[in-house]
N, C-alpha and C positions, 0 to 999 in steps of 0.2 A: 504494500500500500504506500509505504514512502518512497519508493521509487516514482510508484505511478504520480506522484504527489510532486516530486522535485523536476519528474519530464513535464508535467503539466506546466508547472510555473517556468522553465526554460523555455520552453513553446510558448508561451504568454509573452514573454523578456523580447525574444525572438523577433516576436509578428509586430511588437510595438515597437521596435527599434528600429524594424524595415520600413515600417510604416512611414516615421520620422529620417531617417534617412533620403529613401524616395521622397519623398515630399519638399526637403532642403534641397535635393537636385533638382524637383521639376521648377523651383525658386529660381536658382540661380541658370537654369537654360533661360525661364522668363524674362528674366531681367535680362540677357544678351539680346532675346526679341526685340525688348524695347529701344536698346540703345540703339538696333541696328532702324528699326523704326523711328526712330526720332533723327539720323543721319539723314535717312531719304525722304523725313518730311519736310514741305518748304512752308517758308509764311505765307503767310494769307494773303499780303498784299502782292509778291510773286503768284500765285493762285489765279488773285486776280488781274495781273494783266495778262497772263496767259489767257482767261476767257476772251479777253476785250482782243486782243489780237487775233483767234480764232472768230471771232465777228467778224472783226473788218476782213477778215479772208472769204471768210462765206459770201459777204455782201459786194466783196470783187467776184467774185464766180459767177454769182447770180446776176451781175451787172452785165459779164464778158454774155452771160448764155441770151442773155437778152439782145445786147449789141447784133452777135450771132445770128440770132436766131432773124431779128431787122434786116439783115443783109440777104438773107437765105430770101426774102418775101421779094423784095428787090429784085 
């Protein structure tokens, strides 16, 4: 019975230490995530001139298809 007693509470020791172990490593992989996400995020104000110039690009294409398209009827 004290065997089965002393395997018991090893097995207990065990499963709680892995537990916290894994768990400090799934910590410190997280934290690499972030770093590596906060390298490739940009501010907000590059953000947005990135939209504002994907505008004016659209609204030149749509300008040329139009132009284009004026010539073609011609």
């Amino acid at each position: 019975m004290s065997k089965f007693l002393s395997i018991l509470i090893a097995a207990v020791f065990a499963v709680s230490t892995g537990s916290v172990f894994a768990a400090s490593h799934m910590k410190a992989a997280g934290g690499e995530k972030k770093e590596e996400m906060k390298k490739d995020a940009k501010p907000a104000a590059e953000k947005k001139a990135e939209k504002k110039e994907m505008k004016k690009e659209k609204k030149e294409k749509k300008e040329m298809k139009k132009e284009m398209k004026k010539e073609e009827k011609k």
